[in-house]
N, C-alpha and C positions, 0 to 999 in steps of 0.2 A: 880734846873732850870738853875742856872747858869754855874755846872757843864756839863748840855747838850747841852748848848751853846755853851762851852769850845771845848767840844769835834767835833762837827760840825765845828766848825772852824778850828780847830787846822789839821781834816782830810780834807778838803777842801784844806786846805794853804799848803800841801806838793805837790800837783800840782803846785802850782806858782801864782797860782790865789784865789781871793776874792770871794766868792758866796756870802755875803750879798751885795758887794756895787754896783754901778750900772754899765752899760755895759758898759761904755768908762772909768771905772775908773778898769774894773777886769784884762784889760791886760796893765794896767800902767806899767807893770814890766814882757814882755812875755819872758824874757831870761830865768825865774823863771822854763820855762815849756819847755826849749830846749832840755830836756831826754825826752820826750815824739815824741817831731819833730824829735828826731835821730832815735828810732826805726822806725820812717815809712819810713824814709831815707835809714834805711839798711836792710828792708823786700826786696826789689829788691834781694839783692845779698846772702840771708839766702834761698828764692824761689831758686835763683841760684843752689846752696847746697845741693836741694832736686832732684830737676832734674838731677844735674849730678850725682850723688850717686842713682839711680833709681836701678841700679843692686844690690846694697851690701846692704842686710837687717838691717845691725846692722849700718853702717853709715847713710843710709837713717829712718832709726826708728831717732836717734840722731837729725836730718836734721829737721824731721817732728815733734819733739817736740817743737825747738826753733820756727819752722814756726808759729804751733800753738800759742805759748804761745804769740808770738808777737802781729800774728792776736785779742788774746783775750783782750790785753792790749790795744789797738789801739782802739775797738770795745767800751770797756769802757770806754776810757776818750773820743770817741764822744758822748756816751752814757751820762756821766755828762755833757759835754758843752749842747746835746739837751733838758735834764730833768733840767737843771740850776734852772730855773724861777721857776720847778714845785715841786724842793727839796727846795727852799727859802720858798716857800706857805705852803708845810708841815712841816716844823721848825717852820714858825709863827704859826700856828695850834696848834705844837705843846707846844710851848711855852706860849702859851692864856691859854690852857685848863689846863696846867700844875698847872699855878698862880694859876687859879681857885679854881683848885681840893685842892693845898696846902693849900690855903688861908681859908680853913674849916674847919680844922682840925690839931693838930700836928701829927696825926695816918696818915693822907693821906697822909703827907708829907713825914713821915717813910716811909712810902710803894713805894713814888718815889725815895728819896734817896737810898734805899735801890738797885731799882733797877736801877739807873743811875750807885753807885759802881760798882753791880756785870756787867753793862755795859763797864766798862773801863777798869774792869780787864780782859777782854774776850778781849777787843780791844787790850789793850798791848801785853797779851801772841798773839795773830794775829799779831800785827805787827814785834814783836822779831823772828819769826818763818818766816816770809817772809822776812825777811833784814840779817836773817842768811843764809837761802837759796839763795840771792843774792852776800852775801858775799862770800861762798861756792863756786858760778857759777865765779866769779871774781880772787879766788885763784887758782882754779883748772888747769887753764893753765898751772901755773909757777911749781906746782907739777907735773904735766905728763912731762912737758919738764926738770925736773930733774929729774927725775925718767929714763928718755929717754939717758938724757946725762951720768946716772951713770953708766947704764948696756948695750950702745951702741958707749958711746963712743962719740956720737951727737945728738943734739934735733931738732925734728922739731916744728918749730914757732905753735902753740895754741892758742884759740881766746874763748873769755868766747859763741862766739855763735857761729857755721858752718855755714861759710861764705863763699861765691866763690868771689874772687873780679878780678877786672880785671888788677891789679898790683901786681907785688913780693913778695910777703909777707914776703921772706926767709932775705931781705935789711930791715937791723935795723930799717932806717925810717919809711919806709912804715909798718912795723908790731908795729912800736912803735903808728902810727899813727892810726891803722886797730882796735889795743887792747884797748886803748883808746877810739875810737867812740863807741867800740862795748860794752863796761863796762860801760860806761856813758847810753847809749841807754840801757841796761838793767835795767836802775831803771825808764824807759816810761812803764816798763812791771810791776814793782811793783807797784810801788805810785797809778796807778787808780784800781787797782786790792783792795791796803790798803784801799783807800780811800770809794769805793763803798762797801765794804763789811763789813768795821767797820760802815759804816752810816744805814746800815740794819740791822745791829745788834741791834744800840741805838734804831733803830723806832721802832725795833719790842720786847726790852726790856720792853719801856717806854707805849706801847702798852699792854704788861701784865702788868704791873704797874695798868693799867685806868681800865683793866678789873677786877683786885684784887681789886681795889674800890669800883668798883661798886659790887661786891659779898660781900664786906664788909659791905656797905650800905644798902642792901637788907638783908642780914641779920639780920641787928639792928635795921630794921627801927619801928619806933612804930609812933603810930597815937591816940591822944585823940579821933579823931573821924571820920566817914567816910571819911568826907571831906579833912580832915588833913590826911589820910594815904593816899587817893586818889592822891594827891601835893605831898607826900614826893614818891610814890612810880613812879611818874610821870618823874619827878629829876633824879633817878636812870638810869629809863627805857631811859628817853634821853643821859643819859652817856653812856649807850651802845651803843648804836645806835649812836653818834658819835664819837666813838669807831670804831664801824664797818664801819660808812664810811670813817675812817681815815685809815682802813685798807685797802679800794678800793682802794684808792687813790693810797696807798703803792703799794699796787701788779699791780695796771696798770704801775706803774712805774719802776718796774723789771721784769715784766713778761719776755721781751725779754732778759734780763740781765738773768736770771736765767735759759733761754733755754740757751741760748749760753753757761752760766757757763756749765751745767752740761752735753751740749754733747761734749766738748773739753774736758772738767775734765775725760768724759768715755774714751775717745782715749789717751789723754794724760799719763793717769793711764795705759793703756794697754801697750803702747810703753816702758814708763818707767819701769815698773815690766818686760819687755822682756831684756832689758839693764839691767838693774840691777841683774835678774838671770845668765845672762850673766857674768859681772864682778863683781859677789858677793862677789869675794878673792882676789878680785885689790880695788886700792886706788881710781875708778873709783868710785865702790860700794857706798862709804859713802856717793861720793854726791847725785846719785840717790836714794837712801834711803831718804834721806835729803829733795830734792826734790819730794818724792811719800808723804812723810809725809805733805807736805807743800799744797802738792794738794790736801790729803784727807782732810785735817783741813780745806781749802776753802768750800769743798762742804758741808763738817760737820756742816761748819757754820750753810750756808742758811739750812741744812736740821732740825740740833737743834732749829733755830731762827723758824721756817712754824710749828714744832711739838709743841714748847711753844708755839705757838699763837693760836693754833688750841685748845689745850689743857686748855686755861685760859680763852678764849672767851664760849667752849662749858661747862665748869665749873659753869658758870654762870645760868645753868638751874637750879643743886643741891644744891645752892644756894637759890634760890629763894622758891626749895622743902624744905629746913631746916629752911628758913624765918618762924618767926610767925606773917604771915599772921590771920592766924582765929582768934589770940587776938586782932586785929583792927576792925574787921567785928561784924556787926550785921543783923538785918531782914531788908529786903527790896531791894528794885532792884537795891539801892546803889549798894550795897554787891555785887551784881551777876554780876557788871561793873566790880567790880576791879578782884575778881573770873576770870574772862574771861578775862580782859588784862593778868593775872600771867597766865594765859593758853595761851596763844596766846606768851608770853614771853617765856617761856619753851620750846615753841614747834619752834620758830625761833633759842633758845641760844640753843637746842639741834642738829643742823647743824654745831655749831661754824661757823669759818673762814677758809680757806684754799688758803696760799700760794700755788698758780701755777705757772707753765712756760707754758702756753697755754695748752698742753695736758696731764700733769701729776702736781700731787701735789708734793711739797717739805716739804717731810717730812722723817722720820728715813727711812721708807720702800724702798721709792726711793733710801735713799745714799747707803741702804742694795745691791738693783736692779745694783747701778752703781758699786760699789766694785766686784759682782758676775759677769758684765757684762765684766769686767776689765779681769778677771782670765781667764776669757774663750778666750775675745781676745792675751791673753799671749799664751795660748796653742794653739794657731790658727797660728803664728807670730814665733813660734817655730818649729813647723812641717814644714815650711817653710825654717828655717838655716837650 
């Protein structure tokens, strides 16, 4: 439990801000969150970027990723300030039902620990993978402009984003000043991107966790007597079932998160595989590679995080099929109660749950959908140069 408190926090607190403490105390310290105000400060002049490069496919692709990725960063962290209140209510949720469940067992506590670990190891390998992609986007200038000066003689000034600004860039100052906003303002594009997609991770970890529970339970459950299996299988049936509406809760509060993830992830993958075939035997290559890999592991997430959840909640039907049920039961209409709630059980846990973004589920099928949708836009974008 307190490992996922840890975790909650510690992802919260790289924005700059507190999501337990209360609203005049979360921006006690708002300079914390001044990368996030610089990329919206420098979306003007990356728009800029796009529009004049409208001719040249391969600086305008370039143009349109950083636009993208800005706008997606921007999108999420108003995204966390508007869900604040309603991700603090499901950590307490989460956190009650946790105690609970632990508090009954050393077996159920394995079963959360278990999955808090494999939670934090997903979240670090996530975050090393997005801070090396950032570090990548932040070295790449001072490479192409050596690279520039070895084999021409002279470099022209490079900016970790494609920028049009309305000063020199080519005067020491102003591009020492330009690279600077523009490398700072790149981690407003990380940190809420880290942030919202390690905390979907833990919920939907800790989510198969409650459901492994309760299929636990259901299966061992025994009853000296109608009565007594009637209560103990009562217990179970309500662990699912706030389960599942802990799951609502969840997806009403990413639905739009995960539309946006995954129709920027489709363009973004496209653009990038066109660059990147492009400068597959330049020093360009590595970052975009870098970068495709960075963005398929984002959508991997949410699509790995919807398919376990989908998969642990509908689990709980063959569960309840391997229960021994018929050794608690005997004659009478007792029997035919509980009979008919484990049918009525069955016939709800064999729909499971499904992570949506409004019109599609998030699941393996879709990240399959958006990788295939990518390649096609590559070959669309290419017959084009």
């Amino acid at each position: 439990m307190d490992s996922f408190l840890q975790v909650q926090k510690s992802t919260i607190a790289l924005l700059g801000f507190d999501l337990f403490s209360e609203n005049r105390e979360m921006w006690k310290r708002p300079y914390r969150a001044i990368n996030v105000f610089g990329i919206a400060a420098i979306f003007p002049f990356i728009l800029a970027a796009v529009l004049h490069n409208w001719k040249h496919v391969m600086l305008l692709a370039d143009a349109m990723v950083a636009l993208l990725i800005t706008i997606l960063g921007l999108f999420k962290f108003s995204m966390i300030l508007y869900l604040r209140k309603d991700f603090k209510r499901l950590i307490d949720k989460f956190r009650l039902l946790m105690k609970d469940e632990a508090g009954q067992g050393a077996e159920y506590a394995e079963i959360l620990d278990a999955a808090n670990k494999q939670d934090q190891r997903m979240c670090t390998l996530f975050r090393i993978c997005f801070f090396l992609a950032w570090l990548l986007n932040s070295v790449l200038p001072f490479v192409r402009m050596g690279l520039g000066y070895w084999l021409a003689g002279h470099a022209e000034p490079e900016l970790p984003f494609p920028c049009l600004f309305p000063w020199d860039i080519h005067i020491l100052r102003n591009y020492a000043m330009s690279f600077t906003w523009s490398a700072f303002a790149s981690t407003g594009v990380v940190l809420p991107a880290v942030s919202l997609d390690t905390i979907f991770c833990s919920f939907t970890s800790n989510l198969c966790a409650f459901f492994k529970i309760a299929q636990y339970k259901v299966v061992r459950f025994r009853g000296g007597s109608l009565k007594e299996s009637q209560a103990t299988l009562n217990k179970v049936f309500a662990l699912y079932q706030t389960s599942l509406d802990m799951c609502s809760d969840l997806n009403l509060c990413y639905q739009p998160i995960i539309c946006a993830q995954f129709f920027i992830s489709s363009l973004q993958l496209c653009m990038l595989g066109y660059l990147f075939s492009i400068t597959f035997a330049q020093t360009e290559g590595v970052y975009y590679a870098s970068f495709i890999a960075t963005i398929i592991i984002q959508a991997y997430i949410y699509c790995y995080c919807g398919e376990n959840l989908k998969t642990e909640s509908a689990s709980f039907e063959w569960a309840i099929y391997d229960s021994p049920w018929h050794e608690s039961l005997g004659a009478g209409g007792a029997s035919t109660s509980i009979c008919r709630s484990l049918l009525i059980s069955m016939m709800r846990a064999h729909r499971g749950f499904r992570i949506t973004g409004y019109f599609f589920e998030a699941n393996m099928e879709a990240f399959s959908s958006i990788v295939r949708t990518a390649m096609s836009y590559i070959t669309m974008l290419r017959s084009f140069s």
